[in-house]
SESEBA-733504 format. One record per residue (C-alpha): x, y, z; residue number from 1. Coordinates in nm, 4 decimals. Last residue first. Layout:
x=X | y=Y | z=Z | k=NUM
...
This chain:
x=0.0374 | y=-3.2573 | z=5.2251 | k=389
x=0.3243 | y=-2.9895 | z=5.2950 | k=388
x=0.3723 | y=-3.0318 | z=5.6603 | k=387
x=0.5550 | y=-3.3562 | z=5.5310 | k=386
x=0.8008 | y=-3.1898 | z=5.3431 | k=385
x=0.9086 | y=-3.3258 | z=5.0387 | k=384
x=1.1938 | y=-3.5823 | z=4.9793 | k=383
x=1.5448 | y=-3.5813 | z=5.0093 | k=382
x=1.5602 | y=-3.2416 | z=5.2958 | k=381
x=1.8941 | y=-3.0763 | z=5.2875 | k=380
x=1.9389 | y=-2.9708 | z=5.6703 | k=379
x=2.1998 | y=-2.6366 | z=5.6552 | k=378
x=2.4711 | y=-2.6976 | z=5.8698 | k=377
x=2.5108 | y=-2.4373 | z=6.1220 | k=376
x=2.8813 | y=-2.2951 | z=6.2315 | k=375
x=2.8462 | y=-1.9350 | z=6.0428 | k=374
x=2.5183 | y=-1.8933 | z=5.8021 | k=373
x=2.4818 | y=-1.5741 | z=5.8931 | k=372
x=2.8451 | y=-1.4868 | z=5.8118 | k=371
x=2.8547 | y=-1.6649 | z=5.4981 | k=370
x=2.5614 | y=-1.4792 | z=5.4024 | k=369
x=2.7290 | y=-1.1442 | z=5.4479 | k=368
x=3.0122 | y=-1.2759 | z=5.3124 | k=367
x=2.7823 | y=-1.3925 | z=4.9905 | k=366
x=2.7090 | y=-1.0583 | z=4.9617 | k=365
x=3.0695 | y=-0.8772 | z=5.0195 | k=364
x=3.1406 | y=-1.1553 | z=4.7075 | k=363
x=2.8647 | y=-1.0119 | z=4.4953 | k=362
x=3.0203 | y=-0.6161 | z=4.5486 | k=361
x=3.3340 | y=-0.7187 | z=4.4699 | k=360
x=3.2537 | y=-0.9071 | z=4.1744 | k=359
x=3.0979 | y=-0.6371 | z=4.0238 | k=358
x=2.7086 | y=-0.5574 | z=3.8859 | k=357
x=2.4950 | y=-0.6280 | z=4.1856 | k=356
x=2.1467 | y=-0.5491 | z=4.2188 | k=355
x=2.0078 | y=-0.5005 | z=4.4697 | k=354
x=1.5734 | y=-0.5488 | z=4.5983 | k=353
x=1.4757 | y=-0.4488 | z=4.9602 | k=352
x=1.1865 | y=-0.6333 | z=5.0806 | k=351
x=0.8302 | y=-0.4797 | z=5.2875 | k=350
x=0.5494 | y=-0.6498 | z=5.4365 | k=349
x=0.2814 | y=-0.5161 | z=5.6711 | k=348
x=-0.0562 | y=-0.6341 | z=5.7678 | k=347
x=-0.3364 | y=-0.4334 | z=5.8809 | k=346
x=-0.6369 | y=-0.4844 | z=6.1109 | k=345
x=-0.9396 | y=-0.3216 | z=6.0690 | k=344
x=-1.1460 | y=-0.6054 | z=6.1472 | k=343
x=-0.9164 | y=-0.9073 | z=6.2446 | k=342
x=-0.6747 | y=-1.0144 | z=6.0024 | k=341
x=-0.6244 | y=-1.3988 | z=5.9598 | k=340
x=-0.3191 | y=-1.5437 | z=5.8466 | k=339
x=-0.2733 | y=-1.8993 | z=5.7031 | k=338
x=0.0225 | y=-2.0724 | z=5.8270 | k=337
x=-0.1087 | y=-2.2815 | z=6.0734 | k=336
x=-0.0316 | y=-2.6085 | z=5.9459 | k=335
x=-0.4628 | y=-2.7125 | z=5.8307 | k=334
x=-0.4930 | y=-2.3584 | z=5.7203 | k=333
x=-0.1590 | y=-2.4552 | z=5.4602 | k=332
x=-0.3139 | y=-2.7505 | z=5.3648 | k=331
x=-0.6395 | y=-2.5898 | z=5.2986 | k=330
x=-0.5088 | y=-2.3331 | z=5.0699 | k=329
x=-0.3311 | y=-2.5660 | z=4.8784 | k=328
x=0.0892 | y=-2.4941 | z=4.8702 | k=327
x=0.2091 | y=-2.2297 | z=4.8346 | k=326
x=0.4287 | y=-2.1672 | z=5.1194 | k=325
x=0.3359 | y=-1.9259 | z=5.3640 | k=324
x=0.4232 | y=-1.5312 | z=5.4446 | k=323
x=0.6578 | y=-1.5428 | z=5.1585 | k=322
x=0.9502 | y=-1.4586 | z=4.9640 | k=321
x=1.0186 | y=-1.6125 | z=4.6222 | k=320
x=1.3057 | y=-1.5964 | z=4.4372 | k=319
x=1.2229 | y=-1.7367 | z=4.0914 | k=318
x=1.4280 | y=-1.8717 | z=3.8216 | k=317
x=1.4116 | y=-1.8339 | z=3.4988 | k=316
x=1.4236 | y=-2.0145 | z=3.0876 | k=315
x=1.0680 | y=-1.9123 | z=2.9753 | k=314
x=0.9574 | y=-2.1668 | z=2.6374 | k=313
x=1.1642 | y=-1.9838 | z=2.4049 | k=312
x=1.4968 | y=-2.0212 | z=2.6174 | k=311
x=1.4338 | y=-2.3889 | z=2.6677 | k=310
x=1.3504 | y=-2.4688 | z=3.0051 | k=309
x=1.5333 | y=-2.3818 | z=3.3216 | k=308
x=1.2348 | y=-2.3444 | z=3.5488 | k=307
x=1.4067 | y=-2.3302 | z=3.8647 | k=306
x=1.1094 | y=-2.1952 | z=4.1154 | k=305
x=1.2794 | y=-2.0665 | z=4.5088 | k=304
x=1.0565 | y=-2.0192 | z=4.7738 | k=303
x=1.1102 | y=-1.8454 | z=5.0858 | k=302
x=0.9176 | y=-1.8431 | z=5.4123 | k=301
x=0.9123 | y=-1.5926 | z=5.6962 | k=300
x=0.7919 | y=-1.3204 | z=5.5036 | k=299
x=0.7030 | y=-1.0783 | z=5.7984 | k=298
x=0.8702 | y=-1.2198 | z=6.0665 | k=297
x=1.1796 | y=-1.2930 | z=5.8611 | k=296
x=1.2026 | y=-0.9464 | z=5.7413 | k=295
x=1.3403 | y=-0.9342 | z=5.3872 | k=294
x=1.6168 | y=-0.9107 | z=5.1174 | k=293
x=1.6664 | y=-1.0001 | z=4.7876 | k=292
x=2.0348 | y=-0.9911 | z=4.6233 | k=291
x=2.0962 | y=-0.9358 | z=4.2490 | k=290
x=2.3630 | y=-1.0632 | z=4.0735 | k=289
x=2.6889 | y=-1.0287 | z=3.8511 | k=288
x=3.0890 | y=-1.0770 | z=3.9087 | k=287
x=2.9859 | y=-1.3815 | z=3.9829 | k=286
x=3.1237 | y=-1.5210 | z=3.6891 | k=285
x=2.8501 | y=-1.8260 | z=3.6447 | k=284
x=2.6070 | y=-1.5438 | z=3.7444 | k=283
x=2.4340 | y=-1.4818 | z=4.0781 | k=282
x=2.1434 | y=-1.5099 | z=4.3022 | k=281
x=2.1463 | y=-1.4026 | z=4.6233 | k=280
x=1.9258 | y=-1.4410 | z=4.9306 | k=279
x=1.8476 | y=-1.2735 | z=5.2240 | k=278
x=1.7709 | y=-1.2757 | z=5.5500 | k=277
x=1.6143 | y=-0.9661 | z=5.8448 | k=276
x=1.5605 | y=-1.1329 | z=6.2037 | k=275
x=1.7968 | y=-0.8073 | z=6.3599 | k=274
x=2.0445 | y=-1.0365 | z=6.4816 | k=273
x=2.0607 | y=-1.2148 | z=6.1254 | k=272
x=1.8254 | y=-1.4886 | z=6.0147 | k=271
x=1.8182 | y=-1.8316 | z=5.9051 | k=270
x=1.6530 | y=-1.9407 | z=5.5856 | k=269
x=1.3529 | y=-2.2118 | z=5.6082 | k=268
x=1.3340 | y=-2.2860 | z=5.2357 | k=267
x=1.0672 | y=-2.4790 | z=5.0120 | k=266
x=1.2117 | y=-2.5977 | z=4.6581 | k=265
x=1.0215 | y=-2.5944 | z=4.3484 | k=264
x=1.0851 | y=-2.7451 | z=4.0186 | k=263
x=0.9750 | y=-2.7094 | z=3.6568 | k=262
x=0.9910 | y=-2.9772 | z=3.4112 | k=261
x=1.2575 | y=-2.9295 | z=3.1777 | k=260
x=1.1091 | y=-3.0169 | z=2.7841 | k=259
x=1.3844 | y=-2.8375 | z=2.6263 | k=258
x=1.7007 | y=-2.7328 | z=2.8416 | k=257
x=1.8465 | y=-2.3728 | z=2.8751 | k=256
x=2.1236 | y=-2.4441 | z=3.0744 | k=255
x=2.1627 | y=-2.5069 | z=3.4144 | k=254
x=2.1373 | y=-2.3421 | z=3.7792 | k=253
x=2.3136 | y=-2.4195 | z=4.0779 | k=252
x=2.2222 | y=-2.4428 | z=4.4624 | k=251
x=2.0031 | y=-2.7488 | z=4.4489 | k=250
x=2.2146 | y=-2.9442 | z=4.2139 | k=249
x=2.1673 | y=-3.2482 | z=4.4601 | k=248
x=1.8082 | y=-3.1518 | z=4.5024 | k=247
x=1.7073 | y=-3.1948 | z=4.1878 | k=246
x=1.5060 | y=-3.4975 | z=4.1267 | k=245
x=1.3375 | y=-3.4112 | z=4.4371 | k=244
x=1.2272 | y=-3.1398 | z=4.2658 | k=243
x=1.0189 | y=-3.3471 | z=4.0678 | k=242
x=0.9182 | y=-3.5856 | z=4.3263 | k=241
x=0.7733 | y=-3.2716 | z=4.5128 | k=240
x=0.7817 | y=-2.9581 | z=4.6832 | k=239
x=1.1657 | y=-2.9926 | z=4.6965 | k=238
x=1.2596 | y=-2.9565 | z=5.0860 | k=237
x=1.5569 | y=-2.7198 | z=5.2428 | k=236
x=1.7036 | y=-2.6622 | z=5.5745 | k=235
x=1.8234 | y=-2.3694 | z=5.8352 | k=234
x=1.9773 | y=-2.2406 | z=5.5045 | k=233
x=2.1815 | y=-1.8860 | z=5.4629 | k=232
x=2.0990 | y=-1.7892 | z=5.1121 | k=231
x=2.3230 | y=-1.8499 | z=4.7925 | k=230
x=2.1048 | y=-1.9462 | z=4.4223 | k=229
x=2.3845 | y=-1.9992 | z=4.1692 | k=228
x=2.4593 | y=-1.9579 | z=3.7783 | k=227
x=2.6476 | y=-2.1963 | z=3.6293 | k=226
x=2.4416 | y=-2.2536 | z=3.2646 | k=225
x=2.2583 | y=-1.9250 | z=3.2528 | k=224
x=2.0477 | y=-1.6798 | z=3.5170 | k=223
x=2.1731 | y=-1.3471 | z=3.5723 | k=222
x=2.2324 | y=-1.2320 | z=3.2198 | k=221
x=1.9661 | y=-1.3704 | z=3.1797 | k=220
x=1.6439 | y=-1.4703 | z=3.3239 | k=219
x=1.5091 | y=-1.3750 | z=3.6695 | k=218
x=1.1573 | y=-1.3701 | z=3.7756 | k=217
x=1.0604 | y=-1.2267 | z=4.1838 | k=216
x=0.7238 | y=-1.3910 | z=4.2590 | k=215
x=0.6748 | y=-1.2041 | z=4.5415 | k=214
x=0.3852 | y=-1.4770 | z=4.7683 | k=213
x=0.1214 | y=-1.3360 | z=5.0379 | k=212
x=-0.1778 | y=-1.5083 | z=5.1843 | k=211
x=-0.5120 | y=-1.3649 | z=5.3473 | k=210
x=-0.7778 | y=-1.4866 | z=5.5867 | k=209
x=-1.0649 | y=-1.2424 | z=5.6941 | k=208
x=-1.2327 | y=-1.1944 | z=5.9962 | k=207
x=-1.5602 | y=-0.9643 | z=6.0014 | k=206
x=-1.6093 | y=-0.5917 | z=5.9719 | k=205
x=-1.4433 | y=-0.5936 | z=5.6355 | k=204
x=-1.1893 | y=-0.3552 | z=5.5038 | k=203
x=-0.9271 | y=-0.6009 | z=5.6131 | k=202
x=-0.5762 | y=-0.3878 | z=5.5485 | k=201
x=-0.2617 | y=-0.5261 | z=5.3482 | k=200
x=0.0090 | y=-0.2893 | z=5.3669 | k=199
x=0.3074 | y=-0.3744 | z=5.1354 | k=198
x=0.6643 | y=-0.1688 | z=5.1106 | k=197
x=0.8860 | y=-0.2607 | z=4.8126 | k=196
x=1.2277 | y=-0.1260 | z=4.8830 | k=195
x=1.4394 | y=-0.0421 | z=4.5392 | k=194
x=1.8291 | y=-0.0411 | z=4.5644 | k=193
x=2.1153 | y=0.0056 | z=4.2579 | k=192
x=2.1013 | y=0.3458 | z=4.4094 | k=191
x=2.1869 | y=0.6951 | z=4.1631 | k=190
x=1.8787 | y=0.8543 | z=4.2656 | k=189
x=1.6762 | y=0.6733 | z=4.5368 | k=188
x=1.4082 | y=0.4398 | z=4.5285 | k=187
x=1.0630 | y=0.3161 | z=4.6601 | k=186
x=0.8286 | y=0.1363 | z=4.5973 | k=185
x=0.5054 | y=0.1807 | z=4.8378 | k=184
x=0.2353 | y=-0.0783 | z=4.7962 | k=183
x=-0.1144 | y=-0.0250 | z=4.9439 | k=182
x=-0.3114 | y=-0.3220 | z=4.9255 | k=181
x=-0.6880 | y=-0.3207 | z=5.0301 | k=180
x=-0.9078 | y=-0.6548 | z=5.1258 | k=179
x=-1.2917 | y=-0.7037 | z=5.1406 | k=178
x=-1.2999 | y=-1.0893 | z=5.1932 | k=177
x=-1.5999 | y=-1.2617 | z=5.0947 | k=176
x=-2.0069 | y=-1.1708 | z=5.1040 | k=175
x=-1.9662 | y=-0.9369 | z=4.8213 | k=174
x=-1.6021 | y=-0.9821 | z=4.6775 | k=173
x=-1.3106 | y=-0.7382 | z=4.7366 | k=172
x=-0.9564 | y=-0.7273 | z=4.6742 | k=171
x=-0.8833 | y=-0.3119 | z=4.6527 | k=170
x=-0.5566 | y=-0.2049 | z=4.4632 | k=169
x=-0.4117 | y=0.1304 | z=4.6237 | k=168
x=-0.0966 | y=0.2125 | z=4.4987 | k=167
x=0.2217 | y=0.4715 | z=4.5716 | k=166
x=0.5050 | y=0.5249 | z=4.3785 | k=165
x=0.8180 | y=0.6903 | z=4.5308 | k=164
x=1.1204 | y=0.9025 | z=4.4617 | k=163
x=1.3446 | y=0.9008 | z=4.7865 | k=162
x=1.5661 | y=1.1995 | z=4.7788 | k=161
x=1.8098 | y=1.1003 | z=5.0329 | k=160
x=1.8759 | y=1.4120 | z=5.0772 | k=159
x=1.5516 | y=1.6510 | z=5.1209 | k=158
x=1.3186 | y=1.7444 | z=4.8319 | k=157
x=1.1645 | y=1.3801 | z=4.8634 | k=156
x=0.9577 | y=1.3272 | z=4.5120 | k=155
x=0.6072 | y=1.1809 | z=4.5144 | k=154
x=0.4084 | y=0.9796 | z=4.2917 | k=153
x=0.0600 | y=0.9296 | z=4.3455 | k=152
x=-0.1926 | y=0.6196 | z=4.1917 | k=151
x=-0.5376 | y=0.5088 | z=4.3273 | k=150
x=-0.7954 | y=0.2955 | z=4.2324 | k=149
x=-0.5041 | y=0.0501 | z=4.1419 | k=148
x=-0.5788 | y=-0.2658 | z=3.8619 | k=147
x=-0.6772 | y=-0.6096 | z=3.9320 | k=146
x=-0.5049 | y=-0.8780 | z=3.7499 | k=145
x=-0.1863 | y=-0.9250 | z=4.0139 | k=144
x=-0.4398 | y=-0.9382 | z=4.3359 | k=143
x=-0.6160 | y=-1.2504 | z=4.1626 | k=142
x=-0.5146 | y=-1.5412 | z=4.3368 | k=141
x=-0.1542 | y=-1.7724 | z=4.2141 | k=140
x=-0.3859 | y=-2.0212 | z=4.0585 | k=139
x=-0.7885 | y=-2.0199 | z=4.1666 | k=138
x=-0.9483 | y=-2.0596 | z=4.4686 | k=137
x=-1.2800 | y=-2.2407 | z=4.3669 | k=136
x=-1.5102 | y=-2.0945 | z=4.6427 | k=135
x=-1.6621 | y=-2.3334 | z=4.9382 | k=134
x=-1.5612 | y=-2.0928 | z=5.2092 | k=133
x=-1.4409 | y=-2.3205 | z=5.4772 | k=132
x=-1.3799 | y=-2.6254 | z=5.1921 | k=131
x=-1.1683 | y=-2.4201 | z=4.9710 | k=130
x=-1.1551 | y=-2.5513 | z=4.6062 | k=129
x=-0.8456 | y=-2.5691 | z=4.4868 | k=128
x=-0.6073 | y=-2.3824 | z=4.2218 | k=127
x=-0.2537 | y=-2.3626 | z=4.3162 | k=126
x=-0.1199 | y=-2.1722 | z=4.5886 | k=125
x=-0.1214 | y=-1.7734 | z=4.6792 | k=124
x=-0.4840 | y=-1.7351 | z=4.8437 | k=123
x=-0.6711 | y=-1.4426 | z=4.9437 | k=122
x=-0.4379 | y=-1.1741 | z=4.9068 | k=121
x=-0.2711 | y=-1.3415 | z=4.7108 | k=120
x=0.0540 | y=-1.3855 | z=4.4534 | k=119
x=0.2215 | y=-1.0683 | z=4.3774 | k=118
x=0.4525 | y=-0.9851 | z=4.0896 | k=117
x=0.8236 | y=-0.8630 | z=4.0194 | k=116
x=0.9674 | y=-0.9081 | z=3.7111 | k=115
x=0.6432 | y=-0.9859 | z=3.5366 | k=114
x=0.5554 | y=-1.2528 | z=3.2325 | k=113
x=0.2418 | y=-1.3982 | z=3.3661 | k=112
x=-0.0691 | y=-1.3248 | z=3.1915 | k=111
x=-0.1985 | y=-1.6327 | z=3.0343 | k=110
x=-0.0743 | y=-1.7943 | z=3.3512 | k=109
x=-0.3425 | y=-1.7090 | z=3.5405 | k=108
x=-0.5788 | y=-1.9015 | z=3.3372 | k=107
x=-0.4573 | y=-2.2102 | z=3.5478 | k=106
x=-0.8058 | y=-2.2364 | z=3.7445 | k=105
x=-0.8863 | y=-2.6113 | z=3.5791 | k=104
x=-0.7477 | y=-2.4713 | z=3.1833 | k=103
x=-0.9081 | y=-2.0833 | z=3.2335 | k=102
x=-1.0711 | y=-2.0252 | z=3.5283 | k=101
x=-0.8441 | y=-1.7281 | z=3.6258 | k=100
x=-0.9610 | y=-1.5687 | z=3.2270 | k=99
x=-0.7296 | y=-1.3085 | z=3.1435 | k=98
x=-0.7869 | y=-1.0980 | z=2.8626 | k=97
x=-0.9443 | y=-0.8546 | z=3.0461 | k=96
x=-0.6442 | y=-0.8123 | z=3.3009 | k=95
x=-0.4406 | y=-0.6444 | z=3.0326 | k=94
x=-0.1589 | y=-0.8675 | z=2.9274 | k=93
x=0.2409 | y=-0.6982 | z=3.0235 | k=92
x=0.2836 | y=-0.8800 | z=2.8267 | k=91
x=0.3855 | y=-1.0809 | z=2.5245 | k=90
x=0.3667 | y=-1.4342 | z=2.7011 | k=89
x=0.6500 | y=-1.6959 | z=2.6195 | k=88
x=0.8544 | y=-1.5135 | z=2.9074 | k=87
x=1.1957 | y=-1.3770 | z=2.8404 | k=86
x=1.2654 | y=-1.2713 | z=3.1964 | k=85
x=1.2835 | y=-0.9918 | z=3.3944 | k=84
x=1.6272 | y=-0.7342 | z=3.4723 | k=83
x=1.7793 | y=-0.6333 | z=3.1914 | k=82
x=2.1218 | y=-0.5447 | z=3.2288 | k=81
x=2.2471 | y=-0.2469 | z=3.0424 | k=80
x=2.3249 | y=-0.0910 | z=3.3875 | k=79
x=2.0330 | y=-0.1796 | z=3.5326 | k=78
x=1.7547 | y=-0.2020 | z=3.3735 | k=77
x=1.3944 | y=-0.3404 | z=3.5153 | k=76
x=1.0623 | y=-0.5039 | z=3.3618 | k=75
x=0.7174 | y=-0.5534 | z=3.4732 | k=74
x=0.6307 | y=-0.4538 | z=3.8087 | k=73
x=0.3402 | y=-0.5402 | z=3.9904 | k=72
x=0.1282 | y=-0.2492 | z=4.1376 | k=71
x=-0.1929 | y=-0.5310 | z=4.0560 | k=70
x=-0.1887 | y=-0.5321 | z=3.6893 | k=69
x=-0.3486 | y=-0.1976 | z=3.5587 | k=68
x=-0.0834 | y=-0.0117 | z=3.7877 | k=67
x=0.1924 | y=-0.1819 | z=3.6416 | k=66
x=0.5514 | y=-0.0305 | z=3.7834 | k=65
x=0.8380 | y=-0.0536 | z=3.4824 | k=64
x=1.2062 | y=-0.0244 | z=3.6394 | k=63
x=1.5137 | y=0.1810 | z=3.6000 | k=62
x=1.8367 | y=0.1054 | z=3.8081 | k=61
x=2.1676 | y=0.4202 | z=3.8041 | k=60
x=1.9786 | y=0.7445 | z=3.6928 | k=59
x=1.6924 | y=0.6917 | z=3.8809 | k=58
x=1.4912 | y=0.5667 | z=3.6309 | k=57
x=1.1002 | y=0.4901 | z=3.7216 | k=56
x=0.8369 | y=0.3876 | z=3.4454 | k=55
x=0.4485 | y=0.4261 | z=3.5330 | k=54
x=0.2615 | y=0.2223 | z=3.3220 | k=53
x=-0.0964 | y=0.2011 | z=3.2076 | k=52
x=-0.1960 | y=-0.0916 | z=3.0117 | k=51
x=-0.4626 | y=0.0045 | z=2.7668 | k=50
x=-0.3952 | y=-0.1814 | z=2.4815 | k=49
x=-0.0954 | y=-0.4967 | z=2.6227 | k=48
x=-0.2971 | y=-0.7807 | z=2.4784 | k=47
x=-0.1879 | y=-0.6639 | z=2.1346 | k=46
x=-0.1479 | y=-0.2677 | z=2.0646 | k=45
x=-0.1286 | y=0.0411 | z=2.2752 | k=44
x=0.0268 | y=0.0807 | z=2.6289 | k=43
x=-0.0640 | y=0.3713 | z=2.8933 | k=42
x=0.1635 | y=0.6608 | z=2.9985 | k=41
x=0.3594 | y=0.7327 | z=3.2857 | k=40
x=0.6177 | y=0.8785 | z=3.3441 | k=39
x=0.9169 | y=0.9528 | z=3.6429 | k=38
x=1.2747 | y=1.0909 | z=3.5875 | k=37
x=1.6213 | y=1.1343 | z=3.7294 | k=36
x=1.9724 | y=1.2845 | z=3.7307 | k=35
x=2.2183 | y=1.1610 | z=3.9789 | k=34
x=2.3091 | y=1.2766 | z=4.2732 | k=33
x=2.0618 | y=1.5571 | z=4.2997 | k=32
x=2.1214 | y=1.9150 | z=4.3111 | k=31
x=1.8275 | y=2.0606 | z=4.4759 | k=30
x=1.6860 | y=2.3100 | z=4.2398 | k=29
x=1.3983 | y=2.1416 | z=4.0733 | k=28
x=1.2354 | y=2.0738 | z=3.7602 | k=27
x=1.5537 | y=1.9769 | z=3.5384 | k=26
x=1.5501 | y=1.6333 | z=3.7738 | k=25
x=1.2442 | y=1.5186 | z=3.6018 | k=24
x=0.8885 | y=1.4890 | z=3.5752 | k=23
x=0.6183 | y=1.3016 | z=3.3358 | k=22
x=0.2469 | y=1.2291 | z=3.3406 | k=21
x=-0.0139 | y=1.1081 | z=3.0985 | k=20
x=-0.3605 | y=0.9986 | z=3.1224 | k=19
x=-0.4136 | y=1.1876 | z=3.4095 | k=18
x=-0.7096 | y=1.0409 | z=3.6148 | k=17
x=-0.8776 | y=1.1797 | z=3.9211 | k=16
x=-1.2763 | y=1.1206 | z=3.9627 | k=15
x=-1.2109 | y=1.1772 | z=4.3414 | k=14
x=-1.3188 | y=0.8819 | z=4.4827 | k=13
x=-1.1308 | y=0.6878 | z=4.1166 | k=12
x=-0.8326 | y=0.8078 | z=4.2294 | k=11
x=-0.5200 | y=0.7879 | z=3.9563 | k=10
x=-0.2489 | y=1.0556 | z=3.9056 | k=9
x=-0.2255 | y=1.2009 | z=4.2569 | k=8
x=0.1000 | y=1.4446 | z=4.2573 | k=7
x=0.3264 | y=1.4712 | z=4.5468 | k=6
x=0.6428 | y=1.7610 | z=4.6366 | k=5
x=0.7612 | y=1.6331 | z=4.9804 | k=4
x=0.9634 | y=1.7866 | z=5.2783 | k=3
x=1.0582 | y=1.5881 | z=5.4926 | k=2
x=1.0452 | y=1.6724 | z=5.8725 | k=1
């Protein structure tokens, strides 16, 4: 058995809170691989005061986890390479000043400049009004503006020594869904690797319906004028006429371009022998990239967002695992992809996260895809889906 060293920074059931928190390597005897650190603090100034962060380095990939926002994360380095996006937002925003009702249930976007954020529980699709439950869903859901209840770190004294963050973010409405997400992310020192682990649980005693979406945001140096987006395609579909505009450059990624108009493509991916995918995005070079990977019967949809603006405006593309597409609520009830947790019932999602920083180790990637893929041509899709209306 493991042997663990934990410390609970946040729970609100045990009126826990440490303001500030730091460890490191230098504290213990094992000799690790490479030398290591966890803190957390909270932000001051702008729309960022009171943001608490937790910030992760391993030695090798360092990343930014946002308690206050949902367990999303806000910024990674690897290497020198910065791993986010240049967003036109100055985040990460504090949850108070963002309004989800804000321009027809768009507000969300007043916040939106994560790495790595979640779309759900409830819903992940644009803003509707839900004719079961007659409540204005609004853009994206609001599991990324609600902060944890409950925060640990721990450190594994025995090799691998996984260092770990653990949240608790509660969803919860009177008379709606009562819904709890505990995310796990996990890393290891001296790994280009971090494994996001989700548990969704319904805290309710009746039914409840819930949605997933990782809006994984790349800018450079991964994404620029001959970048590419690799995965092993069943078949592809833009979401709509605008995307459709695009499908013949599906794969590749162009400059910076003022006034682009966003577009969306809907992916059924093909899976290995043990149902895992993946998908790769990589430079013009590709001698540099970063590789997403998931279980199929977890996530078993994958989104990809080119939004190849000018730089100022958010030049980045999104890789985008999951458990539906997201689309309107109802129109994804109406195709069966909507899941419902009975009472007590949990859900589990995890993805594993690389990044790649030499052409050898992006090319043994888009083997690995090439070897999924083998003798099936993927089915590229003209026009949108028509499961999608």
């Amino acid at each position: 058995m493991s042997r663990l060293r934990s410390w609970v920074l946040t729970d609100i059931f045990a009126d826990i809170w440490q303001d500030t928190f730091s460890i490191n390597q230098s504290g213990f005897l094992q000799k690790f691989p490479a030398p290591w650190s966890i803190q957390k603090h909270s932000l001051r100034g702008g729309q960022r005061d009171g943001v608490e962060v937790v910030e992760v380095n391993n030695g090798v990939l360092s990343f930014t986890v946002i308690p206050t926002r949902g367990m999303g994360l806000w910024r990674g380095w690897h290497r020198g390479s910065h791993l986010g996006w240049q967003a036109p937002v100055l985040g990460p925003v504090h949850p108070r000043h963002v309004n989800l009702l804000d321009f027809g249930g768009l507000g969300w976007l007043n916040g939106f400049d994560e790495w790595i954020c979640r779309c759900g529980l409830t819903s992940n699709g644009p803003p509707c009004t839900d004719p079961v439950t007659g409540q204005f869903l609004t853009l994206h859901g609001r599991i990324a503006n609600l902060p944890a209840h409950y925060l640990e770190v721990q450190v594994n004294l025995d090799e691998p020594y996984e260092l770990r963050v653990i949240g608790q973010v509660d969803e919860s409405t009177m008379f709606f869904n009562r819904l709890r997400l505990t995310s796990t992310l996990t890393t290891t020192p001296g790994s280009s690797k971090l494994l996001i682990e989700d548990d969704i649980e319904n805290m309710s005693s009746k039914p409840a319906e819930i949605e997933l979406l990782y809006h994984c945001n790349f800018g450079p140096p991964f994404v620029e004028e001959g970048s590419k987006v690799v995965a092993p395609i069943r078949k592809v579909a833009p979401r709509d006429d605008a995307a459709a505009a695009g499908i013949d450059t599906l794969s590749t990624i162009a400059a910076p371009a003022a006034g682009f108009k966003e577009q969306v493509f809907y992916y059924d991916l093909l899976p290995d022998r043990k149902d895992w995918t993946l998908a790769l995005l990589h430079n013009a070079t590709a001698d540099r990239g970063v590789a997403i990977r998931m279980a199929r019967t977890q996530l078993p949809h994958f989104i990809v967002w080119k939004n190849t603006a000018a730089t100022e405006d958010g030049y980045v593309v999104g890789l985008e695992p999951a458990t539906n597409l997201p689309n309107p609520k109802p129109v994804e009830r109406r195709h069966g992809r909507v899941i419902t947790l009975e009472p007590g019932e949990h859900y589990r999602a995890a993805l594993i996260v690389e990044i790649l920083d030499t052409g050898m180790t992006v090319q043994s990637v888009l083997d690995e895809i090439a070897a999924i893929q083998g003798p099936h041509q993927p089915l590229i899709q003209a026009s949108p889906r028509s499961d999608s209306t």
